[in-house]
N, C-alpha and C positions, 0 to 999 in steps of 0.2 A: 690767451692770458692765463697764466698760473695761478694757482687757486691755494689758500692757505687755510690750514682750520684749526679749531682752537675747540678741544672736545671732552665729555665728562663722562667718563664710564665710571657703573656703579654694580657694586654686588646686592644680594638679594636681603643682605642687610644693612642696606644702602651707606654701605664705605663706598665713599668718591676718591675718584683722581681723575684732577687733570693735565691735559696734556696737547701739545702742539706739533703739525704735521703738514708735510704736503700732500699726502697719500691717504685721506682719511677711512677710506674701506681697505688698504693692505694695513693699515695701523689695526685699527679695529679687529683685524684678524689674526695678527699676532697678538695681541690682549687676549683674546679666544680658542689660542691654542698653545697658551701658555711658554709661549716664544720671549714676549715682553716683556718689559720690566719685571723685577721681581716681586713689587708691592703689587699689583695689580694679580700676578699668579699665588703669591702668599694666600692674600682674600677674597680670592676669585673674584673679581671685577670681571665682569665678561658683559655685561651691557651696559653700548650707548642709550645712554638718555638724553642727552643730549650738546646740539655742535651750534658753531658760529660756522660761515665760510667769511674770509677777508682776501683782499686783492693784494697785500704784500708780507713776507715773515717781520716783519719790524710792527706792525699792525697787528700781526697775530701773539708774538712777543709779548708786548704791551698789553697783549687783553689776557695770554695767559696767565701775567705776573699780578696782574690786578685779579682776579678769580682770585688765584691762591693765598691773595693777604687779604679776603675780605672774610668774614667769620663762616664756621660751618653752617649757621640758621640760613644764612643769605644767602649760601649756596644752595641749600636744601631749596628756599623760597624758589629760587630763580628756576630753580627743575621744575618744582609743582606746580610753579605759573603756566611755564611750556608744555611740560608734560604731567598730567595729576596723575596717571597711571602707572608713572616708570614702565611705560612700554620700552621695548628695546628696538631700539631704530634702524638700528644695522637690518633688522627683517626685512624691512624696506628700503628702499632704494636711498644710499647717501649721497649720492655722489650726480 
């Protein structure tokens, strides 16, 4: 089964983006070598903090369009729930 994800890379001063993929460690690594979008290489966003995995892009769709209209607090909330640290997750295994 194909795997979808829906993920939030942040820079070191925690500017977010997110964004939606099937490939989420070759995504991740164009983020990281500045291959990716341009916002993401503008403000060095170079770490995951954090991903969903979902079972179809329509699911992942939907959850990344819902992320992006809910406020920046809520987003900030839902990282430091999961992660207080902003470790960067790609060091460890995402996939």
């Amino acid at each position: 089964m194909k795997h979808f994800y829906v993920y939030i890379m942040a820079s070191i001063k925690k500017t977010i983006y997110i964004g939606m993929t099937n490939n989420l460690e070759r995504r991740v690594n164009e983020h990281k070598s500045g291959t990716a979008d341009s916002f993401t290489k503008k403000y060095n966003i170079t770490k995951l903090v954090y991903y969903f995995e979902l079972d179809s892009s329509n699911e992942a769709i939907s959850l990344e369009k819902k992320l992006k209209g809910i406020t920046r607090e809520k987003k900030l909330q839902l990282i430091e729930e999961n992660n207080p640290y902003w470790k960067d997750l790609s060091v460890t295994s995402v996939e």
